[in-house]
C-alpha positions in Angstrom: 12.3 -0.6 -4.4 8.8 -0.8 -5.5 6.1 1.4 -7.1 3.5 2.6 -4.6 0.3 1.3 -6.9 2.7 -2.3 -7.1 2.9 -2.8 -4.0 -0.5 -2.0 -2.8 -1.5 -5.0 -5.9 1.4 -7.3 -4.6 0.6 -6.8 -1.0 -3.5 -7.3 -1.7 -4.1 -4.7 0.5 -5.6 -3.1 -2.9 -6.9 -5.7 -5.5 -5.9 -4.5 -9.0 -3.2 -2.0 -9.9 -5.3 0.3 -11.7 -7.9 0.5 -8.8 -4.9 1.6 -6.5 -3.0 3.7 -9.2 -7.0 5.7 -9.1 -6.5 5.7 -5.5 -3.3 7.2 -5.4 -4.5 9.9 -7.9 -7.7 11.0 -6.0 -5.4 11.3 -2.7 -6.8 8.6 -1.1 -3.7 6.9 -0.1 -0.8 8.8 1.8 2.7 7.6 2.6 4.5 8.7 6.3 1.6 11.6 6.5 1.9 13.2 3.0 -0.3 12.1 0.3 1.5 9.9 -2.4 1.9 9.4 -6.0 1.2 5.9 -7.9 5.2 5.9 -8.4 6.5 6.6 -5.1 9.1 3.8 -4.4 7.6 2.4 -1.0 10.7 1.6 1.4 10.6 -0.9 4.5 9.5 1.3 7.4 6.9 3.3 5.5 3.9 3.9 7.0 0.3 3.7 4.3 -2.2 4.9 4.9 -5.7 4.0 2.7 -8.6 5.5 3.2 -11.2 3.6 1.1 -14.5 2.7 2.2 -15.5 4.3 5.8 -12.4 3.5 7.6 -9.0 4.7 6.9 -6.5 1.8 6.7 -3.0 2.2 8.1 0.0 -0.3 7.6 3.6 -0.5 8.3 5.7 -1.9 5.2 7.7 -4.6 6.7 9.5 -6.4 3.4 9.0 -5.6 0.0 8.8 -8.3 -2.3 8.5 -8.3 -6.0 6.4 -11.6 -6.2 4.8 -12.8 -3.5 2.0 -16.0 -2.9 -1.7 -15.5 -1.9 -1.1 -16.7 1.8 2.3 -14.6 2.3 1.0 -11.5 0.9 -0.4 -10.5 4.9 3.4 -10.9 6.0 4.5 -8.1 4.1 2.9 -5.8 6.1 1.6 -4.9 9.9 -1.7 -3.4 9.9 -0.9 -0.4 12.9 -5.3 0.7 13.0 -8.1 -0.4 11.4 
């Protein structure tokens, strides 16, 4: 298992930890339809969704994966709607 604010760094679906941990706080980001804290232990199967910017993100969790290189980080997830 894997903090919520990690993965969203890990995955690069968020740049820097502390960017998504401020995310996370302001209740930007939402887990399975109920807003989630910075340490929620994402699970494969979650759905996230991130709404930063003017369109919301959603993304299915497919593998979680402590380290993870720059070109495999997209396979750690499906994006669901842009």
């Amino acid at each position: 298992m894997m903090r919520l604010d990690k993965y969203l760094k890990v995955s690069r679906l968020i740049k820097r930890r502390t960017v998504a941990n401020e995310a996370c706080d302001a209740g930007r980001v939402s887990v399975n339809g109920k807003v989630a804290r910075a340490s929620y232990d994402v699970k494969e199967g979650d759905l996230i969704e991130i709404a930063l910017g003017q369109k919301p993100l959603t993304v299915k969790v497919l593998e979680v994966r402590e380290h993870v290189a720059k070109e495999g980080a997209a396979g750690l997830y499906q994006v669901i709607e842009e």
